[in-house]
N, C-alpha and C positions, 0 to 999 in steps of 0.2 A: 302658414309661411310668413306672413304679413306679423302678424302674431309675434312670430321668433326672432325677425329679422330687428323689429322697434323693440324687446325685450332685449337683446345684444345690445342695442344702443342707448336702451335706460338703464343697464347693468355696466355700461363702460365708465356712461355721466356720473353713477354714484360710486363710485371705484375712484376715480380722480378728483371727487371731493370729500368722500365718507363723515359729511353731517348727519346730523340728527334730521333736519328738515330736509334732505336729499334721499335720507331713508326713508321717512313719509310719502314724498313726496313720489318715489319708486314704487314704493308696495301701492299708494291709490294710482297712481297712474297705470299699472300693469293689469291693477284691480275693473279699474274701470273702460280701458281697452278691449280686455277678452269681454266685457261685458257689450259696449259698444258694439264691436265686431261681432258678435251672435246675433245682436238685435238687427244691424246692419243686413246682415243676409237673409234673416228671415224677413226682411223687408225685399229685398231683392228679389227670394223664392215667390214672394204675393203678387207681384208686379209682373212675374215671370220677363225683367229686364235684360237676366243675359241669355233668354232663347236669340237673340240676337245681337251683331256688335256693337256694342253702346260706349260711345265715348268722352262721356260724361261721368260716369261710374267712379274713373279711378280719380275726379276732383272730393269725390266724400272720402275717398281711403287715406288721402293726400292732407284731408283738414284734419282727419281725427289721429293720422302722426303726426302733425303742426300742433294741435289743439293738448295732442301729452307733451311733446317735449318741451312746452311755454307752461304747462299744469294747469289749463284751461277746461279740464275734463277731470273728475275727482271722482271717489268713488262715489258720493251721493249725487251724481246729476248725470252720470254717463248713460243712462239708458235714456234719460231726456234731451242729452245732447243727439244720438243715437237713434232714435225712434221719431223720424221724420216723413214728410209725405216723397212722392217720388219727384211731384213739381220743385218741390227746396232742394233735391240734392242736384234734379238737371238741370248745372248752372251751362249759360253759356262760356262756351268756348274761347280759349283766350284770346281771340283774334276780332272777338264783337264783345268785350267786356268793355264799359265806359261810352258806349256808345249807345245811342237811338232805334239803332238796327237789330232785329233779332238773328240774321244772318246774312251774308256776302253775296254776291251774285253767283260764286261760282261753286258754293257747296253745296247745291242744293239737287237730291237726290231721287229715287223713288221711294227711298226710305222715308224721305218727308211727307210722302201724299196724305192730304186731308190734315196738313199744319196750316196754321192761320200763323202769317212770316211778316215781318216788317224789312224789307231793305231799300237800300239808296243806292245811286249810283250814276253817271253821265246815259245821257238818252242816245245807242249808235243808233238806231236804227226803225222805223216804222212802215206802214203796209196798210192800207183804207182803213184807215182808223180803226180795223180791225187786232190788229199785235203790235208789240213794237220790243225792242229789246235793249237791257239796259246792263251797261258795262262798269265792274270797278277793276281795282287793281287785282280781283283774285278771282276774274273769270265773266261770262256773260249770260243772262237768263232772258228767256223771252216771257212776255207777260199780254194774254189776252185780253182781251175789252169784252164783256158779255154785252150782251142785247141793250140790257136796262139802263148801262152806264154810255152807252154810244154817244146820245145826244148832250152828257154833261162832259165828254170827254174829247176836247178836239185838237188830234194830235199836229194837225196840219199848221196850229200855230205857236207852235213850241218849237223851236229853232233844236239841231242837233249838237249836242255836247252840252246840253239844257240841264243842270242838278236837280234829278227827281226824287222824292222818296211815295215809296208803294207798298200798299197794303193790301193783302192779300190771301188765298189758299193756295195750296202745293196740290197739284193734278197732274194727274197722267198724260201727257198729250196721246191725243188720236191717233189709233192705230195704222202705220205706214208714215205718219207726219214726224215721226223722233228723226234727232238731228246726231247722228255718230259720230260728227267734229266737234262736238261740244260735249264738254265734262257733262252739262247740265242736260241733255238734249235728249231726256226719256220724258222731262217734265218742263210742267210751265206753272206760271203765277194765275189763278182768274180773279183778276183784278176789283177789288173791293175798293179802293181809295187812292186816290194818286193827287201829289202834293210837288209843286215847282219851287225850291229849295233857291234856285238861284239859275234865271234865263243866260241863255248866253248869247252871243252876237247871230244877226242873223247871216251875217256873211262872214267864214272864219279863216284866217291866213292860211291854214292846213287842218285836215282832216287826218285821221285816223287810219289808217289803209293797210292793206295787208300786202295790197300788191299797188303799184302804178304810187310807192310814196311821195312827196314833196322833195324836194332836193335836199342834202344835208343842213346846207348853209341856213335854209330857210327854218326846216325841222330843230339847230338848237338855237337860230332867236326866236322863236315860240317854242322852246323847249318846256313849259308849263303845259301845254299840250303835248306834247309828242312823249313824254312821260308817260301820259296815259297806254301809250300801246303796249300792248302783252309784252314783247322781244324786252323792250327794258323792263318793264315790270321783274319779268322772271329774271332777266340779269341782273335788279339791282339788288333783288330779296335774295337767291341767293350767294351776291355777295355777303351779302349782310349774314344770313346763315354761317357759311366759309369762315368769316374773321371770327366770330362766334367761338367756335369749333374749336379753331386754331387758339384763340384764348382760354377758353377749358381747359384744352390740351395744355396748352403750357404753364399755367395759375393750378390747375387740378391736378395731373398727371404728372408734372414734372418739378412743381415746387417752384415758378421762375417768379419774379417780380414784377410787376408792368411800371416801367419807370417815365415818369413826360420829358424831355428834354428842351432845352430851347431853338426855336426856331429862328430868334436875333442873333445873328454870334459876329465875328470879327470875318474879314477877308481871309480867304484861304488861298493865296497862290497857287498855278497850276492847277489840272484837272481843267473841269469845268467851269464854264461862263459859269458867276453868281448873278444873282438881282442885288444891287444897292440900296440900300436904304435910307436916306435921308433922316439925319437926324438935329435938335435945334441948336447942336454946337458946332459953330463954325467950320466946316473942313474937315467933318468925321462923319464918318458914314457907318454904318451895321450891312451886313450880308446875310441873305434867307441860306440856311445851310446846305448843305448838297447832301447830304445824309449825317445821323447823328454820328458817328467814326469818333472824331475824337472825346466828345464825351460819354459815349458806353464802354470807351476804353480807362477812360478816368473814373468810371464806375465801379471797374474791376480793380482797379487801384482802393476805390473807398470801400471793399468787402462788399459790394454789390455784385453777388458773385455770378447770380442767373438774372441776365437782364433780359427783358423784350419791349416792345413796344409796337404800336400800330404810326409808323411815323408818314409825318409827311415832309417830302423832301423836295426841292427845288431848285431847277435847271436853268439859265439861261443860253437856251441851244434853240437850234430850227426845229419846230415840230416836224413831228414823222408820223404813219401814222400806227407805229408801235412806241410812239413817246407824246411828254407832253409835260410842258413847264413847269408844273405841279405835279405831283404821282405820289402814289402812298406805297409803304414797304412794309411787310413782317421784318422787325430788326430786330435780332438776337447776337446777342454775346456773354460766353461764359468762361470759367476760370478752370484752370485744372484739367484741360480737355486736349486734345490732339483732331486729329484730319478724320479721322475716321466712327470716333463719339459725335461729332458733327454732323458728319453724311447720317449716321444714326437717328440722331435727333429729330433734324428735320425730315427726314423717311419716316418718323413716328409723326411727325405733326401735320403730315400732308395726307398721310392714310387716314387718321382721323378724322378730317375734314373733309375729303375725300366725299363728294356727292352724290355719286352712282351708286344706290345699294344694289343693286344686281352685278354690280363687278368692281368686287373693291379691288381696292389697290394693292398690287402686288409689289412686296418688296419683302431682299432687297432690291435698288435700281441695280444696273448693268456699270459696269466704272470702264475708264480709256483713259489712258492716257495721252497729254498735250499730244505728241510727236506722233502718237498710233492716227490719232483725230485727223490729222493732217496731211497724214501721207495714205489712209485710208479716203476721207472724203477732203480734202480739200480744207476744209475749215475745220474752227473749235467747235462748232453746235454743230454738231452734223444730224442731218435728218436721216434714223436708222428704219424710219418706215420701208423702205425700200431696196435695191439692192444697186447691179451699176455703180459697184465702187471702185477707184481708183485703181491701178496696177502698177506700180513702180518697172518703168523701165530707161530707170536712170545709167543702170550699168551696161546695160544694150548701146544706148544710143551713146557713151562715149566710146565704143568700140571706132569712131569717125570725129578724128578729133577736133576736126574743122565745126561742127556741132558745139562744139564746150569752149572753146576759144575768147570766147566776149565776155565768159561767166567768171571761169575758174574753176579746176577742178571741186573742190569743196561746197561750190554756191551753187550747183548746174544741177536740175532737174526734170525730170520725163517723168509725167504719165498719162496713161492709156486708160478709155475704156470703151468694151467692143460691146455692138448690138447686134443680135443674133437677129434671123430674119423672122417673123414677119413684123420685127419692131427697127430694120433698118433701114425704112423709109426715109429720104428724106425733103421733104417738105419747101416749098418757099420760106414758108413764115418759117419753119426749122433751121435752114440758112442764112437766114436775115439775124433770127435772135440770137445766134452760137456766133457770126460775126460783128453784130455790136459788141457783145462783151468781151471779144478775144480784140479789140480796137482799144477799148478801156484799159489796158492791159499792157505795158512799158516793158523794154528786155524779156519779153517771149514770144513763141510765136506760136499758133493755132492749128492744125492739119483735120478736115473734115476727108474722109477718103475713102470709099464704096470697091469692097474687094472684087475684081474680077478676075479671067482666068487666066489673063495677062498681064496680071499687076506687076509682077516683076520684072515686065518689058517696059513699064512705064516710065512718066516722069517723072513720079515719087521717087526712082533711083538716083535721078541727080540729085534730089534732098536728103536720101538718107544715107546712100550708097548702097552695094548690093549685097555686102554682109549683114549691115542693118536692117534691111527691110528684107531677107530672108530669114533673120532670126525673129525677128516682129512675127511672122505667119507661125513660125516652131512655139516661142515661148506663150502666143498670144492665142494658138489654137486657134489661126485664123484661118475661114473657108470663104469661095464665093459665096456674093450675097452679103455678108458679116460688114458692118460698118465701123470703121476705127475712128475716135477721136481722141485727137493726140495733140498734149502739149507740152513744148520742153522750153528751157530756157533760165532764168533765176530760178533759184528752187523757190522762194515765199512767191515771188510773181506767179509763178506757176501754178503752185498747188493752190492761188486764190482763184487763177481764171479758172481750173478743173474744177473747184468747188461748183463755183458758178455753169459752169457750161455742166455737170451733172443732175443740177436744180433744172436747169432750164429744158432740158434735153426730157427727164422725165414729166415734165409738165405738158409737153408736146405730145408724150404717149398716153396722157392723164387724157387731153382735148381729144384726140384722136382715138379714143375709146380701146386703145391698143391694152391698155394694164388694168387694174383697179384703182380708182381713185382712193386716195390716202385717206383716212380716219383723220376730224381733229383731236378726237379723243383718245383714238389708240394712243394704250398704254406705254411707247417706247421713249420712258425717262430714262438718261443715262447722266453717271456723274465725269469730267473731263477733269484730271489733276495734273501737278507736275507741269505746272505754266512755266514761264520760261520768267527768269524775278526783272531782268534787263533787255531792253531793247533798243537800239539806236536809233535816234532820231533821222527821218530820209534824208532830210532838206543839212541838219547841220554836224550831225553823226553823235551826240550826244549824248549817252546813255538816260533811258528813259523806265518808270515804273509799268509792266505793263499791268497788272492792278492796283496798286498806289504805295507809297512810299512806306506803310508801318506794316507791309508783308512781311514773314519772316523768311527766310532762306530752308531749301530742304536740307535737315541734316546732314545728307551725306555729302553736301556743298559747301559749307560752312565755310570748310576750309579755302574755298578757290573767292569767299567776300572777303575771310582775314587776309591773306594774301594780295587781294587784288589782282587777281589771275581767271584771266580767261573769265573775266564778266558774263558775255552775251552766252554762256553755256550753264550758267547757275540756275537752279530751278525753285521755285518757288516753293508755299506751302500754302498756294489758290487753289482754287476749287469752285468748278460753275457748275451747275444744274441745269440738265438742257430735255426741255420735251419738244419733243417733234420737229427738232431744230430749229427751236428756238429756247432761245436762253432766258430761264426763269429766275433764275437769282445766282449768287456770287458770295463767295467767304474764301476767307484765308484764317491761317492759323499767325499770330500776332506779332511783330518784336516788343518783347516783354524789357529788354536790357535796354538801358538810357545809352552807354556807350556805344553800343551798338548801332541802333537810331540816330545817333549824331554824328558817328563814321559812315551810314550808307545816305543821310543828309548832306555832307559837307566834302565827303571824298569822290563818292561814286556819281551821287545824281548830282553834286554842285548847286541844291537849292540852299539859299539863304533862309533860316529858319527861327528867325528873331518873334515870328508868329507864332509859334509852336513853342514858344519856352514853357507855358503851363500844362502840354503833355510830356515832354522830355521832361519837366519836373518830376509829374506824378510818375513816370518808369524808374527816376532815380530815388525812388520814397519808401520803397518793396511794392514793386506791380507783380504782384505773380503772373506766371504763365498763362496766356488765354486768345482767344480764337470767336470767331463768329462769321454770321452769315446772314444777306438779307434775299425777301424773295419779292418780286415784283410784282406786287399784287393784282392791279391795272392788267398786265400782261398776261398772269396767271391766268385770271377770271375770265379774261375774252376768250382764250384757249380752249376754257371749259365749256363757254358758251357757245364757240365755232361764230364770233362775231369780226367782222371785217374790220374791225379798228378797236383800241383799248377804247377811242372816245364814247362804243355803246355799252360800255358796262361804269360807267363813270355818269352821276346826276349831271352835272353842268360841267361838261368838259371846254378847253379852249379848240379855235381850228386850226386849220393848219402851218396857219400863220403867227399862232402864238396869241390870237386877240377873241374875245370874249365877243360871240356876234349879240348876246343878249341883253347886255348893256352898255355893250360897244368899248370897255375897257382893253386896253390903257385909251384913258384921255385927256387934256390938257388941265393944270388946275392952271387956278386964278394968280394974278403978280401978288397978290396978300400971301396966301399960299406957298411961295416964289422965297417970298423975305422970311418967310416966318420959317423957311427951311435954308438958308443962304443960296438960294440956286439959282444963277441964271441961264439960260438955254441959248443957244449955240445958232445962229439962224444957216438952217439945211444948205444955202447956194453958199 
């Protein structure tokens, strides 16, 4: 098979050059291949190597398709390339190549027993000088002390988190002693040599813990320590894995570019805070960008027509602890493409990368629309783990007009949702958290209300009236026992508290052991389209981008932007990606027209766009038509990981305050510093 597969590929090479030395160079290379490969196995059959899994084997099939397709192998030397001992072909492992160490702490098997191993690693953990065990980034081995080495070896004065390297054999531990929370934990090292690489303090700001950790703050300014723990370990590798994947995917699979863009650029109006930049000409400043946008659009202007890139993008906003002033993005944009090549795409580049083999990723996603999202749950990410979705009982409750009255027929919105019994408890803490957030909450009002058998004698009838709250029991299939939570009033008001009081409500049956607690990994990605392209502003009523100003309009809207009609009902061509409700990334399909661009700049949103002349250039120069989307990688990966914050899949994240506790950044420079950038500072009183 191997054989046929590098024959196809020395017959493509010499097909697209047909030299004379390409033909030589085919007939000894194919010559000397099948030669290789026989000698190859009959080496294998001697050794009887693959009675078992050896994963080293496929590094010699690996060199001798390297070693033809460079013509490193000819026909007079392939059986001597070929006919080597078993020690020369088991090299090590890519993961201990260039290194000291024969193997990691944490590969180590009962496949290994009666290896003589070299590894290194931090000292967690020891026990009467008898074992101790030693941790790196890819697992933990324990290592005995035999009799004869007791008295050279005293663990008692090597402080923990000590750099050791150990020398050793691979043994079985004593039967009943294997350890089954450990990869490694059928075998141990019996220690041969043990070497201190580099002591560490004897008293250390934090330790290592699995359980009873240091507090955040303190864990990332000694974040060089806390690195060490497994949780990041395995979140930062496979992040790292993840990007990998996803640049294969898009470089190999899909022909895309990886393009750098810059991170200096000019002030961008609106949107988000920027960070300023100080520069040494008087009263000019640079901005770190908030994402690459205008120039992957400019790309597509210069025949760059499949771009991506691993960007990092930056905010001047309050940290959260699903944000963070720095953040990196998968950024993709391409030419020629529509809404729905899009959703494609990145459904191909997420399955890809996709790190569960036991359950890949099913696709395609599940799509909604803006309006369905919102009058079903409440919000645009809705989280479809679960059920308790909203019930439109908008047309009910104007049946009492006195109910609609403050809104206006058009703005006035109702809904419901009922909890069947034994999950229509409700709770102190249940009451407490459904009325803070219906407080949060302006031009609505909130109803929590427990059916009994005389509900309709009650005092819910001065609120609703009696056609009302007898059509609520009909339409609602409501019985004693059944608990209603109902909220009417603005309809966006509304359907934001009912999002919230859906979330919070099921989180209460989540504590209370009433339901299943939700998967972070369950599969329920879904795509939300059909954004709305304008929005008013509360405070000044102003028509606002609800994803950013170079969206394009949906077509079948077009007409109501040339027109300028009926604005706040135009629909977008965004597009969010939401898992678990939460929102993983964001694209739109593009304005490609300069006129167009400069009509919903200067008519509809009224931004002044004297900054943007070198993209409304590049639209008026032939931009073809083009679209993209970025994903949040930060957010993605903790998703994956089920971690409480992006900041644990991230090496040196900032806190929550936006300041760096590890080396205390931002901090003051010096008045040289001061001059040398024209700045002077502002004294705080």
């Amino acid at each position: 098979m191997i054989f046929a597969l590098v024959s196809t590929s020395l017959i493509k090479t010499y097909q697209s050059t047909r030299t004379q030395a390409a033909s030589q160079f085919l007939q000894f290379s194919l010559n000397g291949f099948q030669f290789a490969c026989r000698k190859h196995y009959s080496i294998v059959g001697k050794h009887n190597i693959w009675k078992e899994p050896n994963p080293y084997a496929p590094v010699f099939c690996q060199k001798i398709i390297r070693n033809i397709s460079t013509g490193k192998i000819h026909e007079a030397n392939a059986g001597h390339e070929a006919v080597r001992s078993k020690d020369t072909f088991e090299e090590k492992p890519a993961v201990n190549k260039f290194t000291n160490r024969t193997h990691n702490c944490g590969e180590l098997r009962a496949s290994h027993v009666n290896q003589e191993i070299v590894i290194c690693g931090w000292l967690e953990f020891s026990r009467l000088n008898k074992f101790f065990t030693l941790r790196d980034g890819y697992g933990t081995i324990q290592i005995f002390i035999p009799d004869e080495l007791a008295a050279e070896v005293n663990l008692n004065g090597i402080p923990f988190e000590s750099v050791l390297k150990v020398e050793g054999k691979v043994v079985l531990r004593p039967k009943g002693q294997e350890n089954p929370r450990l990869a490694t934990g059928e075998v141990e090292i019996l220690l041969q040599k043990i070497e201190i690489l580099n002591g560490a303090r004897n008293r250390l700001p934090i330790y290592i813990k699995e359980h009873n950790k240091a507090k955040e703050h303190l864990r990332m300014e000694h974040r060089y320590i806390d690195l060490r723990s497994p949780q990041l370990q395995r979140s930062l590798r496979l992040r790292s894995q993840i990007i990998m994947k996803m640049r294969e995917y898009m470089i190999n699979e899909c022909d895309f570019v990886e393009v750098e863009t810059p991170t200096l650029f000019r002030r961008t109006p609106g949107g988000a805070q920027e960070f300023v930049v100080p520069t040494r000409k008087p009263g000019h400043f640079y901005s770190l960008v908030q994402s690459p946008q205008q120039f992957k659009q400019m790309l597509m202007s210069g025949a760059i027509d499949r771009y991506f890139q691993i960007a990092r993008c930056y905010r001047d906003e309050t940290t959260r602890p699903d944000r963070q002033p720095e953040f990196t993005q998968l950024d993709i944009e391409l030419s020629f493409t529509d809404r729905e090549n899009i959703m494609n795409l990145l459904e191909g580049v997420l399955a890809s990368s996709w790190p569960l083999s036991n359950d890949p990723l099913k696709i395609p996603f599940q799509r909604m629309t803006y309006n369905e999202a919102m009058s079903r749950y409440g919000v645009d990410k809705p989280d479809i783990r679960f059920g308790y979705q909203l019930q439109d009982v908008g047309l009910l409750m104007k049946q009492n007009p006195s109910l609609t009255q403050n809104y206006g027929e058009q703005q006035f919105g109702a809904f419901a949702i009922v909890a069947k019994n034994p999950q229509s408890g409700t709770p102190t803490t249940l009451k407490k958290a459904l009325e803070a957030i219906s407080s949060e909450h302006k031009n609505c009002r909130f109803v929590m209300s427990t059916i009994t058998d005389n509900w309709l004698n009650s005092s819910i009838i001065n609120l609703f009236s009696d056609d009302v709250a007898k059509n609520l029991l009909d339409q609602l299939s409501l019985h004693t026992g059944d608990l209603l939570l109902l909220g009417f009033g603005k309809l966006s008001n509304t359907q934001d508290m009912m999002g919230r009081i859906r979330l919070a409500f099921y989180e209460s049956l989540e504590s209370r052991n009433l339901v299943a607690k939700r998967s972070s990994t369950e599969q329920q990605f879904l795509w939300v389209y059909d954004f709305p392209m304008f929005s008013p502003n509360e405070e000044t009523g102003q028509l606002e981008s609800v994803h950013h100003p170079f969206t394009a309009p949906h077509p079948d809207d077009l007409h109501k932007l040339l027109t300028k009609s009926n604005l706040d009902t135009i629909r977008s061509q965004s597009f969010d990606l939401v898992w678990n409700g939460v929102e993983v990334g964001g694209g739109s399909v593009r304005i490609h027209n300069g006129a167009l661009q400069r009509m919903v700049l200067d008519e509809v949103l009224q931004i002044e766009h004297a900054h943007l002349q070198h993209l409304l250039d590049a639209l008026e120069c032939g931009c073809p038509p083009h679209g993209g989307f970025a994903v949040g990688l930060d957010r993605y990966i903790a998703l994956l990981c089920n971690a409480q914050s992006i900041r644990d899949v991230i090496a040196f994240p900032k806190s929550n305050e936006g300041k760096d506790p590890l080396s205390k950044a931002p901090v003051p420079i010096s008045e040289e510093e001061k001059r040398l950038y024209h700045i002077s500072t502002l004294d705080e009183s």
